[in-house]
C-alpha positions in Angstrom: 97.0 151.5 90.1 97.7 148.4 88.2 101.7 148.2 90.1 100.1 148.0 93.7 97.7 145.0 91.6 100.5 143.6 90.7 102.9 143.1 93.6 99.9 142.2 95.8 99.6 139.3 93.1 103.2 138.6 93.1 102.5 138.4 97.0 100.3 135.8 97.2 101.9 133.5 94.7 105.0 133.5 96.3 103.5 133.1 100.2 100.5 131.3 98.9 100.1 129.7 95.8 103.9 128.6 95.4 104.4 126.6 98.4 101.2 124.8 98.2 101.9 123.6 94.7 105.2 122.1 96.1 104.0 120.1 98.7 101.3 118.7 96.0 103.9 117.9 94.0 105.8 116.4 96.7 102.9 114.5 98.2 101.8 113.2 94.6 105.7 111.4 94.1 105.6 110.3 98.0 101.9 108.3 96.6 103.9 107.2 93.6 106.6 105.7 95.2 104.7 103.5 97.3 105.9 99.4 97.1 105.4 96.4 98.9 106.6 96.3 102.6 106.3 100.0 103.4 104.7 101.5 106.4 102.1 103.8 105.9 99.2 105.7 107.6 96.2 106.4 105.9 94.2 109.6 106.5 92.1 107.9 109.2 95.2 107.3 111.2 95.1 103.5 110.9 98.7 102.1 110.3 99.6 98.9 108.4 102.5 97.9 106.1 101.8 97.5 102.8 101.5 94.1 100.8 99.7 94.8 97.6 99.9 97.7 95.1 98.0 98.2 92.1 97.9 101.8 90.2 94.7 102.9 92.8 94.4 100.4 95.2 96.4 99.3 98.2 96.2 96.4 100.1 97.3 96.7 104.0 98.2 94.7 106.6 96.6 95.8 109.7 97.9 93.1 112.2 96.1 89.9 113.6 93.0 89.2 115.0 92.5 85.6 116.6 95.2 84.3 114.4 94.2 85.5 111.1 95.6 88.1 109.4 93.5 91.5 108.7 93.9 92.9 105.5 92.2 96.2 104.2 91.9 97.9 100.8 92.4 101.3 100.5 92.4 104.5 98.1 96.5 105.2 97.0 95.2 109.1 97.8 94.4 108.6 101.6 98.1 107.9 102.6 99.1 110.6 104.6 102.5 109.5 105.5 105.4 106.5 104.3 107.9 105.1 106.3 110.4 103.0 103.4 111.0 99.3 104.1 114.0 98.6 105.2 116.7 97.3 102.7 118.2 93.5 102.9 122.3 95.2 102.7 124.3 94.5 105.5 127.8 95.2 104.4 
């Protein structure tokens, strides 16, 4: 009785629990590694490149309206995805 227990719990940690700790993992160093001049999109699906950072906060730049620059705050845990800024080397 307690062997059939325990493979289904071996089952579900290794198709369940497992993976889904890994992608938090990886998802909570993709937050961490955010820096100025990256290209995110937040959870909302609004894309902007980044130009402030603070430990919670970060500041976006959304594009233009009229000539003036639209900037929005938003929570470092509602980036869904990061697109690196590109590096200065051309050698």
């Amino acid at each position: 009785m307690l062997l059939p227990m325990a493979a289904i719990f071996g089952i579900f940690y290794f198709l369940l629990i497992r993976p889904q700790q890994k992608r938090q993992r990886e998802q909570e160093a993709m937050l961490k590694a955010i820096e100025k001049g990256d290209s995110v999109v937040t959870a909302g699906g609004l894309h902007g490149q980044v130009t402030g950072v603070t430990d919670e906060v970060l500041t976006l730049d959304v594009g233009s309206v009229k000539g003036d620059r639209v900037r929005v705050k938003i929570a470092r845990a509602r980036i869904d995805s990061v697109q690196r800024a590109k590096t200065g080397d051309t050698t």
